[in-house]
C-alpha positions as CSV (number, residue, x, y, z in Angstrom):
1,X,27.5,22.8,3.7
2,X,24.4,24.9,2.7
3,X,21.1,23.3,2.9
4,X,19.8,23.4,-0.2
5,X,16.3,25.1,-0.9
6,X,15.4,23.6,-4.2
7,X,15.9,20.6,-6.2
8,X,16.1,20.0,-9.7
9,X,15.1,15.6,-10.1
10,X,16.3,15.1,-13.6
11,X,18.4,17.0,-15.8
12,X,15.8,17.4,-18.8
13,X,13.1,19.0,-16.0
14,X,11.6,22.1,-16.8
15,X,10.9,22.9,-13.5
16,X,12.2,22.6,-9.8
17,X,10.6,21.6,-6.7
18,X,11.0,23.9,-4.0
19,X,12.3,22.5,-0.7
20,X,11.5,25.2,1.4
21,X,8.9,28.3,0.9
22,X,10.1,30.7,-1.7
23,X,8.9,34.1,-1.9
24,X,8.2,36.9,-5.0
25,X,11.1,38.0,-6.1
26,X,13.4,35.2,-4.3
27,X,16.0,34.1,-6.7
28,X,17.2,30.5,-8.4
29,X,20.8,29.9,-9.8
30,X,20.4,27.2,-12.0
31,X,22.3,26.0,-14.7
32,X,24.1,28.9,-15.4
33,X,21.3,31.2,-15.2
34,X,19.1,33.0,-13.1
35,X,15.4,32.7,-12.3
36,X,13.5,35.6,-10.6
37,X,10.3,34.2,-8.5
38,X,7.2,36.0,-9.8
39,X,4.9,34.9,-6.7
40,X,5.1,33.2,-3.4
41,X,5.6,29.1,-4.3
42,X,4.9,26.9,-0.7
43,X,7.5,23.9,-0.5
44,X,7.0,21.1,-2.5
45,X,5.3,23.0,-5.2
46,X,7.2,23.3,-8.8
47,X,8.9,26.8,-10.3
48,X,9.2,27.0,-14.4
49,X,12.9,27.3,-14.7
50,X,12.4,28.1,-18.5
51,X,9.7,30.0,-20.7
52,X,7.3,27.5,-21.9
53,X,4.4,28.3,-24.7
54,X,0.5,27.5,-24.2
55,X,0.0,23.6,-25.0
56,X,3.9,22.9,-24.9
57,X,4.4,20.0,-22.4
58,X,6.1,20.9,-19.0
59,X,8.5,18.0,-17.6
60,X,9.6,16.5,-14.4
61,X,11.5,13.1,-13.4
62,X,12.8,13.3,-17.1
63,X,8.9,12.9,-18.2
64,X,6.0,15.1,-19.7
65,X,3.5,15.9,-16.4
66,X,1.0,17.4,-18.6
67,X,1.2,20.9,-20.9
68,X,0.6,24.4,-19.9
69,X,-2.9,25.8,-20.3
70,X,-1.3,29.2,-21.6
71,X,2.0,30.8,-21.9
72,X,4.2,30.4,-18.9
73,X,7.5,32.6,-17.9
74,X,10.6,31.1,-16.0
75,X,9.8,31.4,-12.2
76,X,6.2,31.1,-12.2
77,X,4.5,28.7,-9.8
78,X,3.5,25.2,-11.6
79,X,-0.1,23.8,-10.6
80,X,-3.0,22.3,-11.5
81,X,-4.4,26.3,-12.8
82,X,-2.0,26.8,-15.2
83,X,-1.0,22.7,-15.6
84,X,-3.5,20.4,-17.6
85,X,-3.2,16.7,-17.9
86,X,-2.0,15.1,-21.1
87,X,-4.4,11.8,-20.5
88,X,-7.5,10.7,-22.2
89,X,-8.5,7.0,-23.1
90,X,-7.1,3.8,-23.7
91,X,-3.8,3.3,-25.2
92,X,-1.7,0.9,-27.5
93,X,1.6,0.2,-26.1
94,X,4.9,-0.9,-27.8
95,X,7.1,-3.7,-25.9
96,X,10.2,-2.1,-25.5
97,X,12.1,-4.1,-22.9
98,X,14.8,-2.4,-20.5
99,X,17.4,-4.7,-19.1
100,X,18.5,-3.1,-15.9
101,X,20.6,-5.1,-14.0
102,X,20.3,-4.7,-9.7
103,X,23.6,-4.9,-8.6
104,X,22.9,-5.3,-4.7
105,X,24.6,-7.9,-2.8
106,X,23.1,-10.9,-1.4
107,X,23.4,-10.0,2.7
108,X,21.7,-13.5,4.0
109,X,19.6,-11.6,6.5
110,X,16.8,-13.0,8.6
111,X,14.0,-11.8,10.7
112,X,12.0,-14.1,13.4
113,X,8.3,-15.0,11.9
114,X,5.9,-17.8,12.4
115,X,6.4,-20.9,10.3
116,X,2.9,-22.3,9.5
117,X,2.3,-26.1,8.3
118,X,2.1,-25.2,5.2
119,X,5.7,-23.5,5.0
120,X,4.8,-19.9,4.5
121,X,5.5,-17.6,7.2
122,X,4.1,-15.0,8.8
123,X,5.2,-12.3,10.7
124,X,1.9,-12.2,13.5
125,X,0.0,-14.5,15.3
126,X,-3.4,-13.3,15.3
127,X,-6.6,-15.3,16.1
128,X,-9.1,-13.5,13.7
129,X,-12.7,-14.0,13.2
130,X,-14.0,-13.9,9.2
131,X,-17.6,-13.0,8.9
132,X,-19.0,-14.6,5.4
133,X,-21.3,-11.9,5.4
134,X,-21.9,-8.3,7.4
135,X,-25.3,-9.4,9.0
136,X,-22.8,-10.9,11.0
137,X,-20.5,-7.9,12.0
138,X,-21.9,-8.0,15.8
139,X,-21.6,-11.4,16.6
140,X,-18.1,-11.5,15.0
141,X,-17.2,-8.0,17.6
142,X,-18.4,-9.7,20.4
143,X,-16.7,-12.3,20.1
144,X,-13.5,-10.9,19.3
145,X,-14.1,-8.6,22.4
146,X,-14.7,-11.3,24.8
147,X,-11.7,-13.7,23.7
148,X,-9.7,-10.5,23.9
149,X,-11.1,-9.8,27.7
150,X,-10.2,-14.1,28.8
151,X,-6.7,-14.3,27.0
152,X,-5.7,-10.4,28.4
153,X,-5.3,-8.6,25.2
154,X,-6.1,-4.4,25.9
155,X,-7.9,-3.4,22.8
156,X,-7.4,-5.2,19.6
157,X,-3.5,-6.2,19.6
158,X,-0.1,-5.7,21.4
159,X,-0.2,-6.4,24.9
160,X,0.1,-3.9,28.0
161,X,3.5,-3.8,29.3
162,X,1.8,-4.0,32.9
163,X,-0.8,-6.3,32.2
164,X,-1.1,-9.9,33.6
165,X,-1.1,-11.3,30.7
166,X,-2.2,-15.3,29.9
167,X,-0.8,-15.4,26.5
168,X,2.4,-14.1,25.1
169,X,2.6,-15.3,22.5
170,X,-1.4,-13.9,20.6
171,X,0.0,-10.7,19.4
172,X,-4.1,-9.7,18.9
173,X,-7.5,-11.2,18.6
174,X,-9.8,-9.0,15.7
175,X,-13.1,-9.4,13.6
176,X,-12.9,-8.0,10.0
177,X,-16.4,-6.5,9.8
178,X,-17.0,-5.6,5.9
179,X,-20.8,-4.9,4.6
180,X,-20.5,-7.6,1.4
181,X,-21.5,-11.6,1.5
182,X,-25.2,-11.1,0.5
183,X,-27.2,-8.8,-2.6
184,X,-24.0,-9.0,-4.9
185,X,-23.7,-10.5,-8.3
186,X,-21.2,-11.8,-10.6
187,X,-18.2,-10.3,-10.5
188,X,-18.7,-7.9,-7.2
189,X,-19.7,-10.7,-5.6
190,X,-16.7,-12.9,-6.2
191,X,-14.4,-10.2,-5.7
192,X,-16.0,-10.0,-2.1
193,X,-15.5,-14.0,-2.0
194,X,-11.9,-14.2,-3.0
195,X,-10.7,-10.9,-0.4
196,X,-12.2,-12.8,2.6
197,X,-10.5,-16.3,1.3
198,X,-7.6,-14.8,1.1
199,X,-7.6,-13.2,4.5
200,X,-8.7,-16.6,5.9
201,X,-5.8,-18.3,4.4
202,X,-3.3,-15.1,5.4
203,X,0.0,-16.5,7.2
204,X,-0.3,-13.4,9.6
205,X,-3.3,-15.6,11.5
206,X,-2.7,-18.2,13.8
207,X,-6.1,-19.1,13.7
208,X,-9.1,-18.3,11.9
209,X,-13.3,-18.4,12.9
210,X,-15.4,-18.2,9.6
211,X,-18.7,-16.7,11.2
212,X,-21.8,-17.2,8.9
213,X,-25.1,-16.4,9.0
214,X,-25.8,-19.4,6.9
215,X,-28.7,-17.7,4.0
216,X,-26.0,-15.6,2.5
217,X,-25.5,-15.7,-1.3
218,X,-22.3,-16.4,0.4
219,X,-23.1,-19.9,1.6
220,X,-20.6,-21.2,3.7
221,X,-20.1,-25.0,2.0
222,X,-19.4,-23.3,-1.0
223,X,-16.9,-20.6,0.6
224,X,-15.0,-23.1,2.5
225,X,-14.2,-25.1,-0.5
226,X,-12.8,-21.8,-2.1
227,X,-10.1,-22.1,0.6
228,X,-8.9,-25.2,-1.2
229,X,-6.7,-27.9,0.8
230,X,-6.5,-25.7,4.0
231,X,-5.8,-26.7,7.8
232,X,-8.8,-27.7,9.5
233,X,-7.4,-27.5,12.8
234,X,-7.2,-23.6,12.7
235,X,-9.5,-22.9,10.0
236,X,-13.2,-23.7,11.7
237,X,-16.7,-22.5,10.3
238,X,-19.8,-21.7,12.6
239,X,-23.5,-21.0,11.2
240,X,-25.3,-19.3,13.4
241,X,-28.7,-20.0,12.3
242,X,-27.9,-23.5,12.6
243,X,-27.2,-23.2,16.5
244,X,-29.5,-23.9,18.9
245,X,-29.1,-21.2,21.6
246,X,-26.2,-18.6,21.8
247,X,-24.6,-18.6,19.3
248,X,-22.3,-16.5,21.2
249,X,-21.5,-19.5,23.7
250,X,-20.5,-22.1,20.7
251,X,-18.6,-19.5,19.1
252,X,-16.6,-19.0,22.0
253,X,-16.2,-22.8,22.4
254,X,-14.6,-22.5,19.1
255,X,-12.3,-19.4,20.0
256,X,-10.9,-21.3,23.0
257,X,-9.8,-24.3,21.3
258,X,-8.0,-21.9,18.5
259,X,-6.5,-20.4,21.1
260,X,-5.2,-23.5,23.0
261,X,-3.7,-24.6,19.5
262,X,-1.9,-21.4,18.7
263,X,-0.8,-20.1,21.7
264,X,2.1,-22.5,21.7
265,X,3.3,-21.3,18.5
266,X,6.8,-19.3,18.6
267,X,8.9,-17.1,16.3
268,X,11.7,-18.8,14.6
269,X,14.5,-17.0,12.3
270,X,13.3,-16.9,8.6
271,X,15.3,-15.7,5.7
272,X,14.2,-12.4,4.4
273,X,13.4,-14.1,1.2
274,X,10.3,-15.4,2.6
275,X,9.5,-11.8,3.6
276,X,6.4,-9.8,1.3
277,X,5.9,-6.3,1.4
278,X,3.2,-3.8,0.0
279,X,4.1,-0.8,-1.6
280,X,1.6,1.8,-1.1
281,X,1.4,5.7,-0.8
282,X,-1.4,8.2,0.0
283,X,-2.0,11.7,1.0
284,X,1.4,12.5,-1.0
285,X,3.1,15.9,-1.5
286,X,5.8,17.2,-3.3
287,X,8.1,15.4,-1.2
288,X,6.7,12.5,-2.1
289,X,8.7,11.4,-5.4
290,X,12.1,12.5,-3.6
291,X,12.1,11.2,-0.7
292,X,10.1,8.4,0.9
293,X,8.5,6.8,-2.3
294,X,12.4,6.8,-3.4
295,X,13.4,5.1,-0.3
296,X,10.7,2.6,-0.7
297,X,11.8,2.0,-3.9
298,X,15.9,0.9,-2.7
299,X,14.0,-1.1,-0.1
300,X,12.4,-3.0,-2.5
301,X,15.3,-3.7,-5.1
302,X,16.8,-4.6,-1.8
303,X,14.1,-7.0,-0.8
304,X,14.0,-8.3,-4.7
305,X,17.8,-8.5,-4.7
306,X,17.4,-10.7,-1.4
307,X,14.8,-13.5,-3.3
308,X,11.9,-11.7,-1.7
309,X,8.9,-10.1,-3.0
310,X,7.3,-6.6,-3.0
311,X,3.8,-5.6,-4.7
312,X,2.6,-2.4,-6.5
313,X,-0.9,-1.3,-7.1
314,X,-2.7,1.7,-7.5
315,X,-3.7,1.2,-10.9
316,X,-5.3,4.7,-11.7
317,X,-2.0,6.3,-10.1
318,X,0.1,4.7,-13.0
319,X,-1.5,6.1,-15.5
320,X,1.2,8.5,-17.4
321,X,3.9,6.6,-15.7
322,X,2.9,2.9,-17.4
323,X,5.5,2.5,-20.1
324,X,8.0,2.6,-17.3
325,X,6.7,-0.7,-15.7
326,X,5.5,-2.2,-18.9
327,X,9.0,-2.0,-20.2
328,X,10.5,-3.5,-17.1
329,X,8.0,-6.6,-18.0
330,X,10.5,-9.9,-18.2
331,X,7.9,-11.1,-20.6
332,X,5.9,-10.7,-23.5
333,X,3.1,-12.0,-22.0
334,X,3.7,-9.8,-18.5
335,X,4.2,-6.8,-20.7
336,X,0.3,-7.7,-22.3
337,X,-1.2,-8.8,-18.8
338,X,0.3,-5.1,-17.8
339,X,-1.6,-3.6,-20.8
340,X,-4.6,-5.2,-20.1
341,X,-4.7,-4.0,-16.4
342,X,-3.8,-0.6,-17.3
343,X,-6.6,-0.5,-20.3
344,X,-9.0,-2.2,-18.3
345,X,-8.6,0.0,-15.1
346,X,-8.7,3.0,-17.8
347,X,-12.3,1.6,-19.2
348,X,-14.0,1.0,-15.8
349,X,-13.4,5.2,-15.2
350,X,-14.8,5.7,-18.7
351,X,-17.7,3.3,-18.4
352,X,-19.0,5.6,-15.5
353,X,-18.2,8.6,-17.4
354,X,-15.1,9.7,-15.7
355,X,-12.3,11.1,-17.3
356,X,-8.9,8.8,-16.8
357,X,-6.8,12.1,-15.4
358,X,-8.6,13.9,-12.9
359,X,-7.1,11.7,-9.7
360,X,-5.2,14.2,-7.9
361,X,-7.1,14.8,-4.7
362,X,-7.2,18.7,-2.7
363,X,-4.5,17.3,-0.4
364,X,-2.3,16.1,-3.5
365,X,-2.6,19.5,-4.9
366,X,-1.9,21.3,-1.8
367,X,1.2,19.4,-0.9
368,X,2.0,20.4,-5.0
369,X,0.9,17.5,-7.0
370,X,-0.1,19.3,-10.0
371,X,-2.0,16.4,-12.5
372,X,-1.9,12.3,-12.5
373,X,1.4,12.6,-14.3
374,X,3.1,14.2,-11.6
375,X,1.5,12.0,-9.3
376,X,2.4,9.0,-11.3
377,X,5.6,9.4,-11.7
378,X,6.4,10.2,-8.3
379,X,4.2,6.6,-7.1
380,X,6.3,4.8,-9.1
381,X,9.4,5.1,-7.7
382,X,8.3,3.2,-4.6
383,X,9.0,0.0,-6.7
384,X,12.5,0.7,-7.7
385,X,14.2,-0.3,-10.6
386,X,13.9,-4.3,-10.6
387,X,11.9,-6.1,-13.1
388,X,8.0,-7.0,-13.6
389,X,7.8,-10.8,-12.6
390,X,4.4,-11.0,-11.8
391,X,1.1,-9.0,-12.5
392,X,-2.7,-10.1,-10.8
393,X,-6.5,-9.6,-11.0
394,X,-8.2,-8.1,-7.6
395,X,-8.1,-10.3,-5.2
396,X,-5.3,-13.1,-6.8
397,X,-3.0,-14.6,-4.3
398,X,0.9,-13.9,-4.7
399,X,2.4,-16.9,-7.1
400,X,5.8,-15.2,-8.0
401,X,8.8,-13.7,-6.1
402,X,10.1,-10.7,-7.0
403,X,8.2,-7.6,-7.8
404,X,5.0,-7.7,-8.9
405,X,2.2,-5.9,-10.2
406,X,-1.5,-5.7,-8.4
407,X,-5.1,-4.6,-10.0
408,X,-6.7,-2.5,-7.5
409,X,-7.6,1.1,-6.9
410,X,-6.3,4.0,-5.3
411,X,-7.8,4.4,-2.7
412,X,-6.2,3.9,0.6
413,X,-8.6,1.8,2.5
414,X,-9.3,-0.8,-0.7
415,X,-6.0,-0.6,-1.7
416,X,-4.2,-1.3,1.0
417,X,-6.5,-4.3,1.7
418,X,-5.5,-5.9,-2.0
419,X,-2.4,-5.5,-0.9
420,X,-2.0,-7.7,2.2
421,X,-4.8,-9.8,0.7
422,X,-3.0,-11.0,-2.2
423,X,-0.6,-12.2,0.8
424,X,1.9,-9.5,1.7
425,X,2.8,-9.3,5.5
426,X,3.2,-5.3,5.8
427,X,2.3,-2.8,3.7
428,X,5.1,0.3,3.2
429,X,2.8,3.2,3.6
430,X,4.5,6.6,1.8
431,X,2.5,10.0,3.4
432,X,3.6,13.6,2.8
433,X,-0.1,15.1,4.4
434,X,-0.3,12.1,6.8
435,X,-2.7,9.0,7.5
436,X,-3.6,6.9,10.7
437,X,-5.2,4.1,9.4
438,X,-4.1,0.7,9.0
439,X,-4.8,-2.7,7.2
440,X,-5.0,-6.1,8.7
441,X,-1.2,-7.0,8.7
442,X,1.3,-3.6,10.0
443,X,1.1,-0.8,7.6
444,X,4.1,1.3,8.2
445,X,3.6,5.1,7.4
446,X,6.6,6.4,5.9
447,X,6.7,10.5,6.0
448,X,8.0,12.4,3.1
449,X,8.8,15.6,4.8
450,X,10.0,16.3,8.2
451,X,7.4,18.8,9.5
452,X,4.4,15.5,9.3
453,X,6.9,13.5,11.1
454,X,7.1,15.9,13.6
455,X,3.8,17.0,14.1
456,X,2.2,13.1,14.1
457,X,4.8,11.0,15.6
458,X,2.2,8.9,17.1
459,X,1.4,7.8,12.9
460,X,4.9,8.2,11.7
461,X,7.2,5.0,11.6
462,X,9.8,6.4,9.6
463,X,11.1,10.2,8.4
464,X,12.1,10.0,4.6
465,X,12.0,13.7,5.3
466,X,15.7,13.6,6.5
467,X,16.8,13.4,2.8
468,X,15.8,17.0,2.5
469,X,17.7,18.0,5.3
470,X,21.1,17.0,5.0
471,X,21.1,13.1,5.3
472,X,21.8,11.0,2.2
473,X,20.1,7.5,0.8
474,X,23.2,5.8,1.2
475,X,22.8,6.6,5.1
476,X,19.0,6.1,5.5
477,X,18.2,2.7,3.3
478,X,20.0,0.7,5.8
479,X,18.4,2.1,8.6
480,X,14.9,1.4,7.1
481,X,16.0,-2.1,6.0
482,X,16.6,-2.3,10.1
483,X,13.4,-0.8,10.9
484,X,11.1,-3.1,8.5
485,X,13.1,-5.8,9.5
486,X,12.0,-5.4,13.2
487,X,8.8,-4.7,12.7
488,X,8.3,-7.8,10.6
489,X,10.2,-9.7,13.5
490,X,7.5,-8.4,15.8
491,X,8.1,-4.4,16.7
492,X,4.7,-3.3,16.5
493,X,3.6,-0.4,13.4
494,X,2.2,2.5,14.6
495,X,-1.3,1.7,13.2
496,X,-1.1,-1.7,15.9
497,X,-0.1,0.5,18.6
498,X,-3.3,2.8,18.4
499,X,-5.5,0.0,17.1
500,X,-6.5,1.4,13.9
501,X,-6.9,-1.6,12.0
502,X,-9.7,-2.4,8.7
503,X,-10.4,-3.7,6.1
504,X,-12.5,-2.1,2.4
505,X,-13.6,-4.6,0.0
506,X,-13.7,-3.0,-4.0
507,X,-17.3,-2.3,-4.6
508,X,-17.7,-2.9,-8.3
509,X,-21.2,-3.6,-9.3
510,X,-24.8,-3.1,-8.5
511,X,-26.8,-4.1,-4.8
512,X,-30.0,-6.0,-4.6
């Protein structure tokens, strides 16, 4: 059968995307008519498949993506020059529930995780060091650097296949260095607060050191008792200006006995219901709403469908796409928390006099993401169809199975941190332009297009660009299911296997 070189998403769309470069003069057969080309389009990109006047709206995925900025002829290219954004301010919204029932079989899978004292599970067993503030960032690398040299860790993580190794069983030993704890206030400073509790308190660590400095506006007594009824055995706190001598030497003291504790611990089957996943995309294309965020999207229902539990955020990258999870919203009340993080995310741009639309980045438009619209709709899709069950502040920790819906930025770094803060164990990374970074738990990239999985293998986990070439969902979701599932069961993501691991804390407020 013909590859196909264009794809029409949703039988109201104005436009197609094309798959492959089209040329001037290149024609489209679509329904029943014919479209001449009137310049080159680059894959990805969208083609007006009917005449359109100035300020009538254009759509794609079924939905407006903004209006044209003049009059438009079928076969011209679609982008953010001729394409303006239909967004402004806040909004009032109308509750106007969808009942959409899953329909995917309970399959009573399992992969192997750590089973903590507390229940929860997590799919690493990290020793990690927690600095309460950044004055501490040195301390907290040396230390991490020097456990990893006595236990025979290389790098960060993931041990040498030819190593002498005295632990199996420490998959890596890191310090999250952030530059928060100290000259925040209110709100900024408790959103810097409740990101390092959570890590602290993440199932992913086997162990944790809270370093301190100990003058901090984030004083240790009082952080500690953020972390609630916690285990004191592989939770410990060190201030070092209450040390007499190295500090370096008692902190090591500390290390080893971590390390004594959890070396012994061992991966035991779990049900995939305990299993969390972040749903995340960045530098996205034109590929991006058709094939991997798509993918992501059955892998969650899956996941949901299973009793387990995914999380979107990306707040601003909603916006022109919010109706659709508002009205997935099993509540009332959900439905107004959703409002409320939508309105409020939509404020904080207009209290720094931004406008709410202008998100696309130069790599988004390039790869032929056209306005927030386009881009919202096409981020969406990574959470399926399955209902709202949950929605949280910045830095909340996960309290509901099911899908669920996160306050936080876009951007890749602070996002991605919400994400496995708020307790997810990986992070489903969707890339059409391609990313190396990763978060502290595995953040699996997830390439929308063939040509970045083949040109960056070494930061591709899985091609979602083989739905453009022949290969259908039906085929690939399983295949992804399998390739999650092992890396949660301890298959390392490509972020762990080049050590690209960080964290970014949401700076929201001024510094003393």
């Amino acid at each position: 059968m013909e590859q196909a070189t264009f794809l029409k998403i949703n039988p109201a769309d104005s436009v197609v995307v094309c798959l492959q470069p089209k040329k001037k003069g290149d024609i489209i057969e679509i329904d029943g008519k014919t479209v001449t080309l009137s310049e080159d389009t680059p894959a990805g990109h969208k083609v007006l498949i009917r005449d359109v006047r100035q300020g009538e709206d254009i759509i794609k995925y079924g939905y407006p993506i903004g209006h044209a900025r003049q009059d438009m002829k079928a076969g011209d290219w679609v982008n953010e020059n001729n394409l303006k954004t239909n967004l402004s301010g806040t909004l009032d919204y109308t509750y106007q529930p969808v009942d959409e029932p899953l329909n995917i079989a309970r399959e009573n899978r399992t992969f192997k995780g750590y089973v903590r004292k507390n229940g929860d599970v997590g799919v690493r067993n990290e020793i990690w060091i927690v600095p309460t503030v950044g004055c501490v960032n040195g301390i907290a690398e040396r230390l991490a650097k020097q456990l990893r040299e006595e236990i025979g860790l290389e790098n960060g993580n993931f041990k040498s296949q030819t190593s002498n190794l005295k632990s199996q069983t420490i998959d890596a030993v890191y310090a999250w260095h952030h530059n928060y704890g100290c000259s925040q206030l209110s709100e900024d400073h408790e959103n810097t607060r409740k990101v390092l509790r959570d890590i602290c308190l993440h199932p992913n660590a086997g162990a944790v050191l809270v370093l301190s400095l100990g003058c901090e506006n984030n004083q240790p007594e009082d952080f500690m008792a953020m972390l609630g009824d916690y285990d004191k055995e592989r939770i410990r706190l060190l201030v070092t200006q209450r040390v007499d001598g190295d500090e370096v030497e008692e902190g090591m003291r500390i290390l080893r006995e971590l390390y004594d504790i959890c070396k012994n611990d061992r991966r035991e089957s779990v049900p995939v219901s305990k299993l969390r996943v972040g749903l995340k995309c960045g530098g996205s294309d034109g590929f991006s709403g058709i094939t991997a965020n798509p993918l992501v999207g059955e892998f969650s229902d899956w996941l949901v469908a299973q009793g387990g539990t995914s999380v979107l955020t990306e707040v601003p990258e909603m916006f022109g796409a919010e109706t659709i999870l508002m009205n997935r919203c099993e509540t009332r009340e959900l439905f107004d928390q959703t409002v409320s993080m939508i309105n409020n995310f939509k404020n904080y741009f207009l209290s720094h006099g931004e406008p709410v639309g202008e998100n696309p980045s130069p790599g988004n438009k390039a790869g032929g993401i056209s306005t927030l619209e386009d881009k919202a709709l096409g981020c969406t899709q990574k959470c399926g169809r399955a209902p709202v069950s949950g929605v949280m502040e910045y830095g909340d920790r996960l309290q509901h199975n099911g899908l669920n819906l996160l306050s936080a930025p876009g951007n890749d770094l602070v996002a991605a941190t919400a994400l496995a803060s708020c307790g997810c164990h990986i992070v489903l990374f969707t890339t059409g332009r391609g990313t190396p970074f990763g978060t502290f738990v595995p953040t699996m990239k997830i390439a929308t297009n063939p040509v970045l999985a083949a040109r960056k293998p070494t930061w591709v986990d899985f091609n979602a660009g083989q739905l453009i070439e022949g290969r259908t969902m039906k085929e690939l979701v399983p295949e992804f299911i399998d390739k999650v599932l092992a890396v949660a069961s301890g298959e390392p993501a490509r972020n762990e296997e080049n050590d690209y691991r960080e964290i970014s804390i949401f700076k929201n407020g001024v510094t003393l």
